[in-house]
C-alpha positions as CSV (number, residue, x, y, z in Angstrom):
1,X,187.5,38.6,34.4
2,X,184.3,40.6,35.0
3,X,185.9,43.6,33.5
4,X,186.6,41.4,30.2
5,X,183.5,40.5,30.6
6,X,181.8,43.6,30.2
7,X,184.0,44.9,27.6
8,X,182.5,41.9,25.3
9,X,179.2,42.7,25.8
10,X,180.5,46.1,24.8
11,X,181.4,44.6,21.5
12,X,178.7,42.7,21.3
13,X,176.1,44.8,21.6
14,X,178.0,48.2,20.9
15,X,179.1,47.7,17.7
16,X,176.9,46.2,14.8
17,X,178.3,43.4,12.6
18,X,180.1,41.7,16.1
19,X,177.1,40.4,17.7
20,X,175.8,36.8,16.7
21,X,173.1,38.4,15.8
22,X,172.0,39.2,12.4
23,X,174.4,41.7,10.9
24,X,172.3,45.2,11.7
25,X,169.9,43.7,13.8
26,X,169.3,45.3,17.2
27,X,170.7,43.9,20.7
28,X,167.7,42.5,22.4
29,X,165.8,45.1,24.5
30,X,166.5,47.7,21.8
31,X,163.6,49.5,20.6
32,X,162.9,49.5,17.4
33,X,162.3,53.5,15.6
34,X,158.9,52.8,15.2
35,X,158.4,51.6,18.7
36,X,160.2,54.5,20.6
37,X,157.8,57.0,22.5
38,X,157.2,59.9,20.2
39,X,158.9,63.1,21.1
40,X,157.1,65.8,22.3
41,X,156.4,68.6,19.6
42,X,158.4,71.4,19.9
43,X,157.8,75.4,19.4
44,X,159.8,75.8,16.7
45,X,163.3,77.8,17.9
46,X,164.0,81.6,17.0
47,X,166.7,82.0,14.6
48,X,169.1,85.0,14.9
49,X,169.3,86.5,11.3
50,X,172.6,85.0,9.7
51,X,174.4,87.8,8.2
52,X,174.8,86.2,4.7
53,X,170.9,86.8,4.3
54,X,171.6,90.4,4.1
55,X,170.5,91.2,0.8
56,X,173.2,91.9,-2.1
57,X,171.3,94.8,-3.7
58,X,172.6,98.0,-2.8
59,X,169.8,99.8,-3.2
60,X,167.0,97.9,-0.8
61,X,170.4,97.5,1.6
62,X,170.8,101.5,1.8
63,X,167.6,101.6,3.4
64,X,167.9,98.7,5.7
65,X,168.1,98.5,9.2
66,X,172.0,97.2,9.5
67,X,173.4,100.0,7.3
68,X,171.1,102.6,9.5
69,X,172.3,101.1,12.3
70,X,175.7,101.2,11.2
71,X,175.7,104.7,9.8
72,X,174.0,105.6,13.5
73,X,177.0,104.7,15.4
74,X,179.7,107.2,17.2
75,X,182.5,105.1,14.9
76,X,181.3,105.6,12.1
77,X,183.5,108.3,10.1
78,X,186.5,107.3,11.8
79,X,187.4,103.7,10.2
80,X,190.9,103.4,8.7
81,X,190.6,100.9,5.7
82,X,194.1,98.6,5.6
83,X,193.0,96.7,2.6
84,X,192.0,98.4,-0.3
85,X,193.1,98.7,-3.8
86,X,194.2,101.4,-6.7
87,X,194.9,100.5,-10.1
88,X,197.6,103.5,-10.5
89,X,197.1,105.2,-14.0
90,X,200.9,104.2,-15.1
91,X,200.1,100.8,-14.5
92,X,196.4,100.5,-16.4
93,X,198.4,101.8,-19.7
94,X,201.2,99.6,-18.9
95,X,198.3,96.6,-18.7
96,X,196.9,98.1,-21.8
97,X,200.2,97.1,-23.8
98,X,200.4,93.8,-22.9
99,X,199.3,90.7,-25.4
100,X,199.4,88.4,-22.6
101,X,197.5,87.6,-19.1
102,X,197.4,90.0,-16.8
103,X,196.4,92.4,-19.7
104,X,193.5,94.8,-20.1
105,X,191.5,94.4,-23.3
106,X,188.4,96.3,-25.1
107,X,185.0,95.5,-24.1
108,X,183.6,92.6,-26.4
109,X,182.5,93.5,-29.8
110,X,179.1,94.8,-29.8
111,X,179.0,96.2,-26.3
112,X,177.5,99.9,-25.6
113,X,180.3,102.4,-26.2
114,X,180.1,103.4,-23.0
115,X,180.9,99.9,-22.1
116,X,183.8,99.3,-19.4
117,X,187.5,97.6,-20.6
118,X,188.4,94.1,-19.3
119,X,190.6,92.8,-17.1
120,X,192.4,89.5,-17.2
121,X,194.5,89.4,-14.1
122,X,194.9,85.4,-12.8
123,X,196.9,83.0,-14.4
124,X,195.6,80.6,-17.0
125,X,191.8,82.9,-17.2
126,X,192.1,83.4,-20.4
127,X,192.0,80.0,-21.2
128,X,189.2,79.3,-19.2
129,X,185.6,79.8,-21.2
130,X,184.2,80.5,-17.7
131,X,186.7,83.5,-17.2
132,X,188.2,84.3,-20.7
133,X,186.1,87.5,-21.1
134,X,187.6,89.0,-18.3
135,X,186.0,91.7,-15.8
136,X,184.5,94.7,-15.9
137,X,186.9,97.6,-14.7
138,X,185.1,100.6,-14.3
139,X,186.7,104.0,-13.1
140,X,186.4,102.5,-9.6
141,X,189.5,100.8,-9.8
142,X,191.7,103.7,-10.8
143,X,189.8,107.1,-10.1
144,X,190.9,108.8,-6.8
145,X,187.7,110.7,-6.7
146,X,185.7,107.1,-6.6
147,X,187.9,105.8,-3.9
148,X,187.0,108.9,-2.0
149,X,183.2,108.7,-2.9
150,X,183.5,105.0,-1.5
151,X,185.3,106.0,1.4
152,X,182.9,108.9,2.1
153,X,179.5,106.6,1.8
154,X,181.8,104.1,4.0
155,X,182.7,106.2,6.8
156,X,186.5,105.9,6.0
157,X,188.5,108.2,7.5
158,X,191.8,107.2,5.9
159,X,192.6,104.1,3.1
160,X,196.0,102.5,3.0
161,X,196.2,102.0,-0.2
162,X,198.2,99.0,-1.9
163,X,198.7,98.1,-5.6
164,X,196.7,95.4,-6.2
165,X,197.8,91.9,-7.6
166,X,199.6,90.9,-9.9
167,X,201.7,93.9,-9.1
168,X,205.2,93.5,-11.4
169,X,206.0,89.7,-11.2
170,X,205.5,89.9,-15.0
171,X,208.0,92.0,-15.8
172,X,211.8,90.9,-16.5
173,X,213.9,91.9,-13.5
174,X,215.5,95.0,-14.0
175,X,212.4,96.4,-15.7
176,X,210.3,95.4,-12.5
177,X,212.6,97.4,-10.2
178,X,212.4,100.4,-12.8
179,X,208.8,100.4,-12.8
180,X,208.4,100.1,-9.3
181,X,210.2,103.0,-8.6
182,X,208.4,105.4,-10.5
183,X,205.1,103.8,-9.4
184,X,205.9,104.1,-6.2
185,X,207.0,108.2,-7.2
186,X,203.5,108.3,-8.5
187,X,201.6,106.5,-5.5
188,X,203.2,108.9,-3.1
189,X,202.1,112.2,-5.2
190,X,198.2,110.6,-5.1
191,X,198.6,110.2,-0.8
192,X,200.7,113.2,-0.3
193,X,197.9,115.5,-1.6
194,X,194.8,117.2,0.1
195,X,191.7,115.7,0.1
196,X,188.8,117.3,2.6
197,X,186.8,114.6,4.6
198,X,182.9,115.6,4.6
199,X,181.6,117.9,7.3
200,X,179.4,114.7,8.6
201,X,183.0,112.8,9.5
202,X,184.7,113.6,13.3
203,X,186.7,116.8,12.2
204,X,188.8,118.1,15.8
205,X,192.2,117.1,14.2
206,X,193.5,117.3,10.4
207,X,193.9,113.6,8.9
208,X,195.3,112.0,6.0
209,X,192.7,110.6,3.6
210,X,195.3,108.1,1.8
211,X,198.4,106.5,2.9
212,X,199.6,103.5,1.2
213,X,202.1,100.2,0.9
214,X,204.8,100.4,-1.8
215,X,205.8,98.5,-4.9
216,X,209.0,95.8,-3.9
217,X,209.3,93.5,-6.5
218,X,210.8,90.6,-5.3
219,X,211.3,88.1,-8.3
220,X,214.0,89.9,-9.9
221,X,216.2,89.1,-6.4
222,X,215.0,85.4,-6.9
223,X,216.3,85.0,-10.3
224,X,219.8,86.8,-8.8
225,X,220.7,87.9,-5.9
226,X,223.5,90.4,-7.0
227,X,220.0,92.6,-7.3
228,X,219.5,92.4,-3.4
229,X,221.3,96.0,-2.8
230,X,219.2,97.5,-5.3
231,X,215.8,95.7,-3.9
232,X,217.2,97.2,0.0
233,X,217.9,100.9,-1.2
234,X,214.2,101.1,-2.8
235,X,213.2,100.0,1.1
236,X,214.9,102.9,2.4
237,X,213.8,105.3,-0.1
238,X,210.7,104.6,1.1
239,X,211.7,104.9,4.4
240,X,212.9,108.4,3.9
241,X,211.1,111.8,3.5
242,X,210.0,112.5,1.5
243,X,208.1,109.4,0.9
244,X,208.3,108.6,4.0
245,X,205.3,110.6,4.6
246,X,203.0,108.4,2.9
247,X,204.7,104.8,2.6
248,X,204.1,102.9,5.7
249,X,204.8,99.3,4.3
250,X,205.1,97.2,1.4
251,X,202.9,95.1,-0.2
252,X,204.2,91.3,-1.3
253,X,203.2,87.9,-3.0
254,X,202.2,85.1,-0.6
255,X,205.1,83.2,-2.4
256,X,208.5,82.3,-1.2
257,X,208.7,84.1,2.1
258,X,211.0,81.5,3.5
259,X,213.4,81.9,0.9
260,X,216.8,82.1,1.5
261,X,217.3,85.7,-0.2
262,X,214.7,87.1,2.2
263,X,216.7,87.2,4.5
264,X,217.8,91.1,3.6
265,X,214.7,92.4,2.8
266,X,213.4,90.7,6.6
267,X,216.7,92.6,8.1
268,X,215.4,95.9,6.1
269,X,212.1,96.1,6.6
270,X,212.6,95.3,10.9
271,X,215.7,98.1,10.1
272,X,213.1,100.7,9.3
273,X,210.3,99.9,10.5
274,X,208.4,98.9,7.8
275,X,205.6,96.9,7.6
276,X,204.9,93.8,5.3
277,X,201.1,93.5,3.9
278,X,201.2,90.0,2.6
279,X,198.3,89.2,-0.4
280,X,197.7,86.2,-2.4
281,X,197.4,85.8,-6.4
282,X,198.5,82.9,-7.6
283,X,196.1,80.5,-5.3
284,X,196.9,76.7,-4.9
285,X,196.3,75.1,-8.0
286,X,195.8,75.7,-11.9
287,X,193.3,74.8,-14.2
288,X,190.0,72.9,-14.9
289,X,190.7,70.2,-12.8
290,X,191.1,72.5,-9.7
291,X,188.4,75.5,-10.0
292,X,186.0,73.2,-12.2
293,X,183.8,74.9,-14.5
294,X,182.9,77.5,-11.6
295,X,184.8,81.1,-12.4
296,X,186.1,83.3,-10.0
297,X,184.4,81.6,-7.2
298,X,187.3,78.9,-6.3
299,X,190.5,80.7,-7.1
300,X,189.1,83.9,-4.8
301,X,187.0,82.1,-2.0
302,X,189.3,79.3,-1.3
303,X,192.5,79.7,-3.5
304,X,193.7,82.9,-2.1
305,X,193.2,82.2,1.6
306,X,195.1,78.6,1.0
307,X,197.8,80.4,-0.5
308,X,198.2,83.3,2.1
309,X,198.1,80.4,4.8
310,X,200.4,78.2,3.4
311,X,203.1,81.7,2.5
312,X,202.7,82.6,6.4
313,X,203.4,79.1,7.8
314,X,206.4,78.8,5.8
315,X,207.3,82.1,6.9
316,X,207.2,81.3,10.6
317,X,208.2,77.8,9.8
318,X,211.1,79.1,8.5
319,X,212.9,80.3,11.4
320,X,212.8,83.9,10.2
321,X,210.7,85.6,13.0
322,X,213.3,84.4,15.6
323,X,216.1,86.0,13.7
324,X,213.3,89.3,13.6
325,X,211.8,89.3,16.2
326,X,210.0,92.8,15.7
327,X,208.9,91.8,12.0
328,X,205.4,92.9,11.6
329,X,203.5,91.4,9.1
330,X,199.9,92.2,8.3
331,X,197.9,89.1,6.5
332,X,194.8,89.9,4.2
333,X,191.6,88.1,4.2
334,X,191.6,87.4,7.5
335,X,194.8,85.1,8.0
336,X,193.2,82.6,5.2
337,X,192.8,79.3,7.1
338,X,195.1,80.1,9.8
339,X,193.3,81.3,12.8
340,X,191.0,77.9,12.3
341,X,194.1,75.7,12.0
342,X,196.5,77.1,14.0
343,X,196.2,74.6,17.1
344,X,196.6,71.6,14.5
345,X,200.2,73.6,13.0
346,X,201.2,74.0,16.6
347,X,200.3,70.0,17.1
348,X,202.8,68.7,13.8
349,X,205.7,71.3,15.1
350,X,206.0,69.5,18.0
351,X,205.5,66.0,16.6
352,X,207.8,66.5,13.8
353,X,211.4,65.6,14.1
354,X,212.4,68.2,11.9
355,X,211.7,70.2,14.7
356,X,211.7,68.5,17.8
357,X,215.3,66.8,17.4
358,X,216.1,69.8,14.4
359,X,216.6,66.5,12.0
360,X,214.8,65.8,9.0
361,X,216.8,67.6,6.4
362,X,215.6,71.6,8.5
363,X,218.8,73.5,8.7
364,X,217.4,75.7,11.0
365,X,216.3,73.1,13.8
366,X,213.9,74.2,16.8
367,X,211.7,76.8,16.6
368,X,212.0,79.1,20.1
369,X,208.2,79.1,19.8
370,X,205.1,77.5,19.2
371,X,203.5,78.6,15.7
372,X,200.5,80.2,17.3
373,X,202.9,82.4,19.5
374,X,204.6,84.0,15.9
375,X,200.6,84.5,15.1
376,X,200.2,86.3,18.3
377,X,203.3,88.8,18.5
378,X,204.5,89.6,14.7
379,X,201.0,88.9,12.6
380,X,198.6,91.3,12.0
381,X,195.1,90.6,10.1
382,X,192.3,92.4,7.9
383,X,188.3,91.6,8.9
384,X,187.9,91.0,5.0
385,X,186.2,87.6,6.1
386,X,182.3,88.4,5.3
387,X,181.1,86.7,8.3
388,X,181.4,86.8,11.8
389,X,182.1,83.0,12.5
390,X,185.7,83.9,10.7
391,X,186.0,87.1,12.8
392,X,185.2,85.1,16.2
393,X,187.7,82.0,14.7
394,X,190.6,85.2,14.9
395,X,189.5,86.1,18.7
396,X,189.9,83.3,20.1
397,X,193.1,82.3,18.4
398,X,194.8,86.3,19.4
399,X,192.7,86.0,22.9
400,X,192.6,89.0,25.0
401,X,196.2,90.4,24.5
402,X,195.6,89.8,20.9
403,X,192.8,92.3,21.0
404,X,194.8,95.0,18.5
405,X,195.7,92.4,15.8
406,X,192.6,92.9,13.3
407,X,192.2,95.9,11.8
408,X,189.1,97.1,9.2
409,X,189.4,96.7,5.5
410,X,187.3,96.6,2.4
411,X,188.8,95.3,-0.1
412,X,187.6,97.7,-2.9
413,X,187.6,98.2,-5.8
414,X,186.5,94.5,-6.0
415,X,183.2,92.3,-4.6
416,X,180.8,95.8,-5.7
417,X,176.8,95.9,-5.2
418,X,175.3,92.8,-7.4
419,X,172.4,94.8,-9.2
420,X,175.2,97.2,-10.4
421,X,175.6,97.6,-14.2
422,X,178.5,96.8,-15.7
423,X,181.4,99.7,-15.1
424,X,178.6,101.5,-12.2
425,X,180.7,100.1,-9.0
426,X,181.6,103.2,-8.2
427,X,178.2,105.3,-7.9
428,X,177.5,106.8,-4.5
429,X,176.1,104.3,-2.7
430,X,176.4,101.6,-0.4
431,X,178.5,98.5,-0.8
432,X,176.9,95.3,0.9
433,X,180.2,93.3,0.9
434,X,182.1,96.6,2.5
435,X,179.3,96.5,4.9
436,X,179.3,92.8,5.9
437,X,183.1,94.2,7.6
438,X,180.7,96.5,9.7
439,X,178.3,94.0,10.3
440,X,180.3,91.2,12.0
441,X,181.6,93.8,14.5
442,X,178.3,94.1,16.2
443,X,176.4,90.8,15.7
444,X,174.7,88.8,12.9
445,X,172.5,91.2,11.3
446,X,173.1,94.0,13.5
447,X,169.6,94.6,14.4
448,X,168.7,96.5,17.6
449,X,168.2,93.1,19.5
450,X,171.1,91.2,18.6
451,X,174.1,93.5,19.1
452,X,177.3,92.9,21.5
453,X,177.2,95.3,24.3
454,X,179.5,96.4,27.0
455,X,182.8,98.3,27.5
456,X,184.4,95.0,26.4
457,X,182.9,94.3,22.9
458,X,183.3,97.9,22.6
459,X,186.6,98.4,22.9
460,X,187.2,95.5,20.4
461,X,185.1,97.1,18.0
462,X,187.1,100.3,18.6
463,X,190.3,98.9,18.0
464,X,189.3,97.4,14.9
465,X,188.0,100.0,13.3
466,X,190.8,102.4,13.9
467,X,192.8,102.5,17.0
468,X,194.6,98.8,15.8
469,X,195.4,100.1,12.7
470,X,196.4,103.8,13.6
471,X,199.1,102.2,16.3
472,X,200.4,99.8,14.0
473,X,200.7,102.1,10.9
474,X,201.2,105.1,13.0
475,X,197.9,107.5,11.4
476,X,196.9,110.3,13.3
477,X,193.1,110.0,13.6
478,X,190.2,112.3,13.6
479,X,189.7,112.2,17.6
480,X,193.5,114.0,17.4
481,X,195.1,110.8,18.6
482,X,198.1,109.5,17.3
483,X,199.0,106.2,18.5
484,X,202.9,105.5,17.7
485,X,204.0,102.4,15.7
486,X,205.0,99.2,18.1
């Protein structure tokens, strides 16, 4: 009795609109606001310098302290970039052609001459006011000599180059699988060649300044699979020298990577050894009523990681990584939402009787593993996350023997310096939203005070910013190492 009791006076006096009381009124004995003691004042509390305050001009950011301290440290010169981008000439005239989105156009009438071309790259921007015109797309996104400026103001030892989004999903089937193959031909002659690193960059063994991930189209095997042999011998052609030299992956859609047709390309690409560098495009959603009146900024800041989470979680949902186990799969921006929400995906698998009793319409039944397992042993992820709260989300999901999981990248030619004119992101100088990659590796801000010390942090930072990525993709690096793929 004494315990029911005390539970209704609980009720009563925890919980307003229960008492007999005047609905909001205070149990008796409460203190009103007013008649509380005052707190003492406090001194007001240091704040660390959140990154995001780092300014955006590239000019006043060259001479700040994070990029001196950054350009300062022993790393620096020996980063290998995962995620960046090249607009291959065959593919800015075959954009040129087109009538229809993705498409590059003129600069608007009455622009400078000098004015940089247009390009309309996600679905439905042209019908967007906020979007219509397009971007600027200076020589940055196509010019080998500005990737290698960037890299060389960046301390980038090698870029993995990929072809950015929307690669050749617009393109009937046959003419995809065409293209790709001499794009692919061309992509290889741009990495295979000799490019010197400067004399400032570590210099005891020869490296490669580009490798890259290939063309695979993989919409012409979804509208028929009689094309799957033709999709499987383009894998090992570029699993064979002499492209072999150069390719280290392919790059694919965050779309339909539990289909049932995957299941040859998954057998391939485990076959060779290839790895799979997963990257959004489409996002979640179309139109007005989902990115608002707003531009780029929903599609790109929320649309693209939603998409690459949901592709990856139907992709270990799916059952595939049991039937592969040593599928290795490398996830740009970061893992999207994934590292945040992976203890909530692990929660629903084992709730769900789809997988618990292997009812509910799955054919594939249990899953040998939790989901967060699959993120620990066959995902890989970029540090394109502009912040260190993402970056310290992805630790403590991979935990220690997660530690060579995230790998540097940049994700150029796109997010350049603010104050930039039109068609100028490629001049010689520092990047902010390259930088913020740096930044979040050694604290908020990266002044002298605030960064992570010890053999510990240090080795993470290490491993990041080339060791990770040099194992995985098996690049010889400037300290004459070559780690050997997994």
């Amino acid at each position: 009795m004494e315990g029911r009791a005390h539970l209704r006076r609980g009720l009563k006096y925890g919980t307003r609109g229960l008492s007999q009381k005047g609905i909001g009124d205070p149990p008796s004995g409460f203190a009103s606001r007013s008649a509380r003691r005052p707190c003492p004042r406090q001194p007001p509390r240091k704040r660390s310098s959140p990154i995001h305050t780092t300014t955006l001009n590239s000019e006043a950011y060259q001479s700040s302290n994070p990029y001196r301290a950054i350009r300062g440290k022993a790393a620096f010169g020996n980063t290998i970039d995962v995620h960046t981008h090249l607009y291959l000439p065959g593919y800015m005239d075959l954009l040129r052609r087109r009538a229809e989105v993705p498409r590059i156009i003129p600069a608007p009438p009455g622009s400078a001459s000098d004015a940089p071309e247009r390009l309309l790259i996600l679905p439905g921007e042209d019908a967007d006011e906020s979007t219509s015109s397009g971007r600027p797309i200076g020589r940055e996104y196509w010019s080998v000599e500005k990737k290698l400026s960037f890299m060389d103001v960046h301390g980038i030892q090698t870029s993995v180059l990929s072809p950015a989004n929307p690669w050749l999903d617009f393109l009937p089937p046959l003419d995809a699988l065409r293209v790709a193959q001499d794009l692919n031909d061309e992509l290889h002659a741009i990495c295979s060649s000799s490019y010197p690193a400067p004399p400032s960059f570590p210099s005891s063994a020869p490296v490669p300044r580009f490798l890259c991930f290939g063309f695979l189209p993989l919409h012409p095997l979804f509208q028929s699979s009689q094309l799957l042999p033709a999709i499987v011998r383009e894998l090992e052609r570029l699993a064979t020298p002499p492209l072999s030299s150069t390719m280290r992956g392919v790059i694919l859609p965050a779309q339909h990577l539990d289909h049932p047709l995957m299941d040859g390309v998954y057998e391939a690409c485990q076959r060779l050894g290839l790895v799979l560098f997963i990257h959004p495009h489409y996002g979640v959603g179309k139109g007005s009523e989902v990115n608002g009146d707003y531009g780029h900024v929903l599609p790109l800041a929320l649309g693209f990681p939603f998409e690459t989470s949901v592709a990856a979680a139907r992709l270990l949902l799916s059952g595939y990584l049991d039937r592969y186990p040593d599928l290795r799969v490398l996830l740009a921006h970061s893992g999207g939402t994934l590292p945040f929400l992976a203890g909530r995906l692990d929660c629903c698998v084992a709730h769900d009787p789809a997988f618990v009793w292997g009812r509910g319409g799955r054919k594939g039944g249990k899953l040998k593993h939790s989901p967060s397992l699959y993120l620990r042993r066959n995902f890989f992820f970029d540090n394109v996350v502009y912040h260190q709260a993402g970056c310290q989300c992805l630790r403590a999901l991979l935990g220690e023997a997660g530690k060579d999981r995230v790998m540097w990248g940049s994700d150029h030619p796109f997010f350049p310096p603010v104050d930039a004119a039109e068609g100028e992101g490629s001049r010689q100088r520092p990047w902010p939203s390259a930088m913020k990659n740096y930044e979040i590796l050694w604290g908020e801000g990266t002044s002298t005070d605030e960064v992570k010390e010890g053999a510990k942090e240090e080795k993470w930072r290490e491993g990041v910013l080339w060791r990770n990525a040099s194992k995985l993709l098996c690049i010889p690096t400037a300290t004459g190492e070559r780690e050997g793929r997994e």
